[in-house]
C-alpha angles and dihedrals in degrees: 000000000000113000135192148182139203150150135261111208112200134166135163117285134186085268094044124264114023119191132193118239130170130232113238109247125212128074089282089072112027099100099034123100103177119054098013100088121091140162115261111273152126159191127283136159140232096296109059126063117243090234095054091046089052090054091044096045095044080060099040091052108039099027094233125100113261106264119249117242143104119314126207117194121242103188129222137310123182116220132230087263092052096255119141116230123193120196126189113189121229123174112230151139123250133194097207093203095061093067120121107199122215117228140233139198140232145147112266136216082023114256088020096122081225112118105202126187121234139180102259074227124025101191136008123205144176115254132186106230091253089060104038081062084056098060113014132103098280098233092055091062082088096066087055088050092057089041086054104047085038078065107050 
């Protein structure tokens, strides 16, 4: 079973709670809204703690160091592929243009033979909770519905 962590940055906004989701990066999602924002996360194995992947993967994905704070967890949700994401909650305030995106790399247009090189997200962006369940991965609606009832 592949398994992943990440971190759900949140913080008040003039609508109420605001979180932080990232936008997929690669040809598959550049033209996809719903269903291609996520919360920054990755994949890690056995030896290696979920809290410490969504820390290194915060880092590996956005370029800044994971902010301290409290962190409320947030379980676990299984996507669509199978896959087992674990989110852990951290207030905290993020300038969306000082991001430094990691990259990943694929083979594009598929059976091209041409490996290109593209940003694992291609844009982050601040979301109140309504909107982040418009467009994020379904099963991670979940995540923003403990986050909710963690807030009232």
């Amino acid at each position: 079973m592949r398994r992943s962590a990440g971190l759900l940055l949140h913080r008040p906004g003039d609508e109420g709670t605001e979180v932080l989701l990232g936008h997929m990066g690669g040809p598959f999602h550049a033209r996809r809204d719903a269903g291609s924002w996520t919360i920054p996360k990755g994949e890690y194995g056995p030896a290696e703690s979920a809290w410490d992947a969504a820390r290194r993967e915060f880092e590996e994905e956005l370029g800044l160091a994971p902010p301290d704070g409290e962190a409320l967890p947030l379980g676990e949700v299984r996507q669509s592929g199978g896959k087992v994401v674990t989110a852990w909650a951290v207030e905290a305030d993020l300038d969306p243009a000082t991001i430094v995106p990691g990259t990943f790399r694929m083979e594009w247009p598929p059976r091209s033979g041409r490996i290109g090189e593209f940003p694992e997200l291609d844009r982050v962006a601040w979301f109140t909770l309504e909107r982040a369940r418009e467009v994020i991965v379904t099963a991670q609606t979940a995540f923003l519905d403990r986050l909710a009832e963690h807030s009232h």
